[in-house]
Structure formats: C-alpha cells, structure tokens
C-alpha positions as a LaTeX table, in Angstrom:
\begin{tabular}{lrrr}
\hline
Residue & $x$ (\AA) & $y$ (\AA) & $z$ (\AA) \\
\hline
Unk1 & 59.51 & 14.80 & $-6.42$ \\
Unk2 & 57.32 & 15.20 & $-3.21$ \\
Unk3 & 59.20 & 18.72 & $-2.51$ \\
Unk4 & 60.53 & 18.51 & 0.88 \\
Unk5 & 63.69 & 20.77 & 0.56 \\
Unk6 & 65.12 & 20.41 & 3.85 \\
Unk7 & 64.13 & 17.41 & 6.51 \\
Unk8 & 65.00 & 19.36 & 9.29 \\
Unk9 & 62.45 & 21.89 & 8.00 \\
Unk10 & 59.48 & 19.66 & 6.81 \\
Unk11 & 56.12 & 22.10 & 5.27 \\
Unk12 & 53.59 & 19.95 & 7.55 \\
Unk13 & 54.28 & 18.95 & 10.86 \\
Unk14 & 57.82 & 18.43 & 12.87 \\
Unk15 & 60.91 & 17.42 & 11.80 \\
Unk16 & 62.59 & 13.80 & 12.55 \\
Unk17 & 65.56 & 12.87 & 14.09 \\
Unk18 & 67.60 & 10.80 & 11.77 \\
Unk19 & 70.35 & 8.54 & 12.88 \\
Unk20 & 73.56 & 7.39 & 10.86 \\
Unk21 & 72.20 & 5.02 & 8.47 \\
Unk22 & 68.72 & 5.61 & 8.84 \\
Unk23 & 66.99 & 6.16 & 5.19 \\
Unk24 & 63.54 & 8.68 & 5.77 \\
Unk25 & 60.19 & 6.80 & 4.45 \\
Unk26 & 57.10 & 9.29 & 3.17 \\
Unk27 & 53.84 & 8.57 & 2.58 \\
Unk28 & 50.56 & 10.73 & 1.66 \\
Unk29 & 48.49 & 11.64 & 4.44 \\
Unk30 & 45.40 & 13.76 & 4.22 \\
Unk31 & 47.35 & 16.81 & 4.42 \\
Unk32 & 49.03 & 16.69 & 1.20 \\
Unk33 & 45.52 & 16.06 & $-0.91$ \\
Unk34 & 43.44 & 18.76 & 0.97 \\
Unk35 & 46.55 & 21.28 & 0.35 \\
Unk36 & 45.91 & 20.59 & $-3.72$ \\
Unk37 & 42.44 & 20.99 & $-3.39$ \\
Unk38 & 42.04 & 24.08 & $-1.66$ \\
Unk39 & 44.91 & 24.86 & $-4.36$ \\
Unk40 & 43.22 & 23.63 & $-7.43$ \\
Unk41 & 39.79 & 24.23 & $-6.32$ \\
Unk42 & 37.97 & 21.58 & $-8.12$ \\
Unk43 & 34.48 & 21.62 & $-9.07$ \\
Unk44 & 34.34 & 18.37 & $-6.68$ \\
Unk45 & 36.44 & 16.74 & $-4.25$ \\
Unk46 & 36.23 & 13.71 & $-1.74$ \\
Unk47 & 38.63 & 13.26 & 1.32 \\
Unk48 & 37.97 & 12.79 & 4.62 \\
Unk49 & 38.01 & 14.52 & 7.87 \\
Unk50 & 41.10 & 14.37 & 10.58 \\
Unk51 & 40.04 & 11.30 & 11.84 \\
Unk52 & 37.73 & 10.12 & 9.58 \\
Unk53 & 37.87 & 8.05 & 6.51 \\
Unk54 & 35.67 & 7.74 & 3.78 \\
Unk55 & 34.59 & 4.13 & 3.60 \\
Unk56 & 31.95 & 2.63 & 0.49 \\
Unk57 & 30.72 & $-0.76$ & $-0.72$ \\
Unk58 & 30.46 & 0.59 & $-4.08$ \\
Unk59 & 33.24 & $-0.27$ & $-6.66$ \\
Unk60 & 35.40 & 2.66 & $-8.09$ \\
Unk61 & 33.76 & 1.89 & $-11.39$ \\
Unk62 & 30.47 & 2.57 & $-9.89$ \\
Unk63 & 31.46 & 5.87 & $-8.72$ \\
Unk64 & 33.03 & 6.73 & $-12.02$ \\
Unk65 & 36.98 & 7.75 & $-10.76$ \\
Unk66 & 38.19 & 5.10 & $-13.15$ \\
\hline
\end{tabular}
C-alpha cells in the first residue's frame, strides 16, 4: 500500500484531474525516500538533491547494498 487515502488530497504535491476511465499511475520520487529517512534516521543514507542524481561507475556489489 503506498498510503494515498484520498487522490483529490495527495500528502506531496497537487492533486490530478482524473477523467472517466482514466486509471492513476505512481511512482517513487525523491520525496517519498527522504520522508523515511528523516523518519527512520539511519546511521547512513544516500539520495540525491532536487535536481540532482547520484550517478557511479562502481557496481552495487562494490558498494556493499547487495
């Protein structure tokens, strides 16, 4: 469940128009993972910046996240 109770009262950002027929489409923006970290409060964290993404050569098994 991604816990949006009522679409014409989203948590981030405005709400969307939605026509007869129309099914709504989510995805995870940077708003959603900084929210659980300033939640959680992990001993580390990476994310990016509005704007910015964080961009590596380096394999996930290199940085150890898998």
């Amino acid at each position: 469940m991604i816990g949006i109770l009522d679409l014409d009262k989203p948590d981030f950002g405005e709400s969307s128009v939605m026509k007869e027929g129309e099914v709504p489409v989510f995805w995870a923006c940077g708003v959603t993972p900084q929210a659980i970290v300033m939640h959680t409060k992990p001993d580390i964290a990476i994310t990016h910046a509005p704007g910015h993404m964080f961009i590596t050569d380096r394999r996930d098994q290199q940085l150890g996240v898998l």
